[in-house]
C-alpha positions as CSV (number, residue, x, y, z in Angstrom):
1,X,0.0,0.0,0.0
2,X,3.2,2.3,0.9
3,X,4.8,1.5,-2.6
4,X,1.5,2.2,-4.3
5,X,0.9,5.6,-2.4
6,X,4.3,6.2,-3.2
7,X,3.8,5.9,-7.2
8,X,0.8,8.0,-7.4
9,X,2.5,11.0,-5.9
10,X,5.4,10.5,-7.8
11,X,3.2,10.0,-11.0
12,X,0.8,13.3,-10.1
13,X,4.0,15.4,-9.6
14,X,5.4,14.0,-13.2
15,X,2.1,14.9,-14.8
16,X,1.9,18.3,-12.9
17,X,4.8,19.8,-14.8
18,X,3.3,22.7,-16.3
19,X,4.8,22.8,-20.3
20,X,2.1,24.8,-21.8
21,X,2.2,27.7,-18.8
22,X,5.8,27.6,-18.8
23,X,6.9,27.8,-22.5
24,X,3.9,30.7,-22.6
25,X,5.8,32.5,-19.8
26,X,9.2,32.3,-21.6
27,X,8.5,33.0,-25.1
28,X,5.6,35.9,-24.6
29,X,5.7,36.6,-20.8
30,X,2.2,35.7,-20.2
31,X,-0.2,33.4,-18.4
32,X,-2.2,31.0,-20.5
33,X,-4.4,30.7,-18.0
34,X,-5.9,34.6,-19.1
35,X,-6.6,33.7,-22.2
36,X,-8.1,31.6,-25.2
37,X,-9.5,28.7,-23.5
38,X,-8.1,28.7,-20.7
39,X,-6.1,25.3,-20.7
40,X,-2.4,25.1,-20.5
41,X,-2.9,22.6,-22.9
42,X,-1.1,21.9,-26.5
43,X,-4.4,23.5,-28.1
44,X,-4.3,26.6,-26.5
45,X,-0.6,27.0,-26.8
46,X,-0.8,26.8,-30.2
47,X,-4.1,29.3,-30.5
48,X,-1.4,31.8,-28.7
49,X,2.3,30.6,-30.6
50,X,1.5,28.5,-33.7
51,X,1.9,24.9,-34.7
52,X,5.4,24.4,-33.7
53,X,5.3,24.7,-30.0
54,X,2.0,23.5,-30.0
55,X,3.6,20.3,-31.4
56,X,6.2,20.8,-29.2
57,X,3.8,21.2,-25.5
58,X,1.5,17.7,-27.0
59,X,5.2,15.9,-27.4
60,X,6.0,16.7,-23.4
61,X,2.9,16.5,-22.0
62,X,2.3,13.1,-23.8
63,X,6.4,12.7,-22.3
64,X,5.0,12.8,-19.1
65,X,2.3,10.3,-19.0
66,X,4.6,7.5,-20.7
67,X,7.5,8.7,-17.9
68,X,5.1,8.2,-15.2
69,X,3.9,4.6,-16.5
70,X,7.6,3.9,-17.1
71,X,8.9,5.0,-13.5
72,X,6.0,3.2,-11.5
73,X,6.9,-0.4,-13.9
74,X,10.4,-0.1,-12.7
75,X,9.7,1.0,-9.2
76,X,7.4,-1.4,-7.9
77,X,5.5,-4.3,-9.0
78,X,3.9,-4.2,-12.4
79,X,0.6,-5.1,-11.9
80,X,-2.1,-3.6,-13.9
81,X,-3.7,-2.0,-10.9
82,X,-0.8,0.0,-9.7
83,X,0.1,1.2,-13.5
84,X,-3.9,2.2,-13.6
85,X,-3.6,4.1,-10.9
86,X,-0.8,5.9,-11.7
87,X,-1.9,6.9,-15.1
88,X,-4.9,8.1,-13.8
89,X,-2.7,9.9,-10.7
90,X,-0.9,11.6,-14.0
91,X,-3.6,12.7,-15.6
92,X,-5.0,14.5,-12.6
93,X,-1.5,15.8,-12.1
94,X,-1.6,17.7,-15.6
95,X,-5.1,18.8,-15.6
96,X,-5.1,19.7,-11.8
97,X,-1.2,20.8,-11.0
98,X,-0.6,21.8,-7.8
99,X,1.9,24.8,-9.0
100,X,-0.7,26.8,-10.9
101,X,-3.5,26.5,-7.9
102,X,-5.1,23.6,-9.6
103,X,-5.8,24.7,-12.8
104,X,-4.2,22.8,-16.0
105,X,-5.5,21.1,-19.0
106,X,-7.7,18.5,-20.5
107,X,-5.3,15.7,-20.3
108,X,-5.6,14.4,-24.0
109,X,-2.2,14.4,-24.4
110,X,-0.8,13.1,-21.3
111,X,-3.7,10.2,-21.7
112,X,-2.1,9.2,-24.3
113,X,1.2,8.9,-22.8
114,X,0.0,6.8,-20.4
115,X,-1.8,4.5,-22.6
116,X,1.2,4.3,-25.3
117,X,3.0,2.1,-22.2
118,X,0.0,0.5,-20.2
119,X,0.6,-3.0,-21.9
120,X,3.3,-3.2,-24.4
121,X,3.2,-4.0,-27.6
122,X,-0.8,-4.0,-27.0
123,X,-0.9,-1.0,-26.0
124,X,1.6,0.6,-28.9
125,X,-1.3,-0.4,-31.2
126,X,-3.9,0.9,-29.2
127,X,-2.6,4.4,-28.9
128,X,-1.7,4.4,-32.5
129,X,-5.5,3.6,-33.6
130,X,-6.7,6.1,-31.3
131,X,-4.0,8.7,-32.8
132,X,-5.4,7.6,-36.0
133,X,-9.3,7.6,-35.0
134,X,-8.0,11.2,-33.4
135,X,-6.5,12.3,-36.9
136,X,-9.4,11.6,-39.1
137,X,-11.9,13.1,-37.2
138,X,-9.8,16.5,-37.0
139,X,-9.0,16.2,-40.7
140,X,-12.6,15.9,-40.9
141,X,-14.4,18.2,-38.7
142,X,-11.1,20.4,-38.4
143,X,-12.7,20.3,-34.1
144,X,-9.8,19.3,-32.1
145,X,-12.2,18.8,-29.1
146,X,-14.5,16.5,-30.9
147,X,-11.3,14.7,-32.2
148,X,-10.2,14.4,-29.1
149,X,-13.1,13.3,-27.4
150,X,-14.3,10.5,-30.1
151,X,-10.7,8.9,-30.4
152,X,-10.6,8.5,-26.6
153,X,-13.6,7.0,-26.2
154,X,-12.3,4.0,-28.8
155,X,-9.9,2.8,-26.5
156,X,-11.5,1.0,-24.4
157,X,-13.2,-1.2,-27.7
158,X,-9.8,-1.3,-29.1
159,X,-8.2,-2.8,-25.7
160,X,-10.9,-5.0,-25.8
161,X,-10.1,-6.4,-29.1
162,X,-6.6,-6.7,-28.0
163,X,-7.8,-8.9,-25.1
164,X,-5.9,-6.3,-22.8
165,X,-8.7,-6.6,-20.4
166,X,-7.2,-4.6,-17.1
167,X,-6.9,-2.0,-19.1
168,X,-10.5,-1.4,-20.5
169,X,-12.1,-0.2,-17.1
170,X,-9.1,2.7,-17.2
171,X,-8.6,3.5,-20.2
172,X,-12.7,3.9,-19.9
173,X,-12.1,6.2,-16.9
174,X,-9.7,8.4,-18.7
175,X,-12.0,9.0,-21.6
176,X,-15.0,10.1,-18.7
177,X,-12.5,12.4,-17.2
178,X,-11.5,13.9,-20.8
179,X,-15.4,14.0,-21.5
180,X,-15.8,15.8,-18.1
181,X,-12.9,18.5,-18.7
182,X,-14.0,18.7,-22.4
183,X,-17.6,19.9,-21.4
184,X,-17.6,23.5,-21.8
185,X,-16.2,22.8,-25.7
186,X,-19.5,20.1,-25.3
187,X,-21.9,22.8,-24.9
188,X,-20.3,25.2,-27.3
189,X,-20.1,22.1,-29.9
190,X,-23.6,21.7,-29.2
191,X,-24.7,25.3,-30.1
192,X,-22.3,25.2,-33.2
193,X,-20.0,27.9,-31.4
194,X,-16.2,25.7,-31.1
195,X,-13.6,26.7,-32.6
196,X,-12.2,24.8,-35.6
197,X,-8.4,24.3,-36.1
């Protein structure tokens, strides 16, 4: 119980890392958090600095879910239900970080960090058909959030198929919790007011 408490800290601290605020600070000397959406997420940073270093925020912040899956499988014992709950621990570091008075981003990115490691190779192939689910539907729509959202909630089939069954109930929770975070661009989708890419 010590070792698992242990991860989760160590994983919500990882995911806590602030990218988005702190490459905002450097490069225009401004808090994300005042403007566009809100989020110090990938989206936002490239609403404010352009494709590049919104490229560049996704990379880390999807850096720091794999990095806390990663750390936890080497730390402690591997079982499915400490990795879950470290991703998970992650996550909530990203979107809720303790250095910007708990308020981050949507955790797409860092989701998928976590997932990309859950279960090798299984998991290698589920992340990539979400990334691909996740492509098409922004190609498509040109809605990140929608994107986003639909691609996420595939994972769970897609571990299924897999037969990577500890991994469906989490990878199910982590789509909720994006759902959740994503439902102010929900009710704007919904009125035909979101923003398109």
């Amino acid at each position: 119980m010590r070792s698992a408490i242990l991860c989760m800290i160590v994983s919500y601290l990882i995911g806590s890392f602030p990218t988005g605020y702190l490459v905002t600070l450097a490069t225009k000397g401004m808090d994300i958090r005042s403007t566009g959406s809100g989020s110090i997420g990938a989206t936002n940073v490239r609403r404010i600095l352009g494709q590049g270093w919104g490229v560049f925020v996704a990379v880390i912040d999807m850096l720091k879910g794999a990095l806390a899956i990663l750390v936890t499988g080497a730390s402690a014992s591997a079982a499915p239900w400490l990795l879950s709950l470290a991703g998970i621990a992650a996550v909530i570091g990203h979107n809720y970080p303790v250095w910007l008075k708990f308020k981050g981003g949507k955790g797409v990115s860092t989701t998928y960090g976590v997932l990309f490691f859950l279960c090798p190779p299984d998991s290698f192939a589920v992340a990539l058909l979400g990334g691909a689910i996740w492509y098409a539907v922004v190609t498509t729509t040109r809605y990140v959030s929608l994107a986003s959202m639909i691609s996420l909630l595939t994972v769970p089939l897609f571990f299924w198929m897999l037969d990577a069954v500890p991994f469906i109930l989490v990878s199910l929770a982590l789509a909720i919790f994006a759902l959740y975070r994503h439902r102010d661009n929900i009710d704007r989708l919904i009125k035909g007011r979101e923003n398109r890419v």
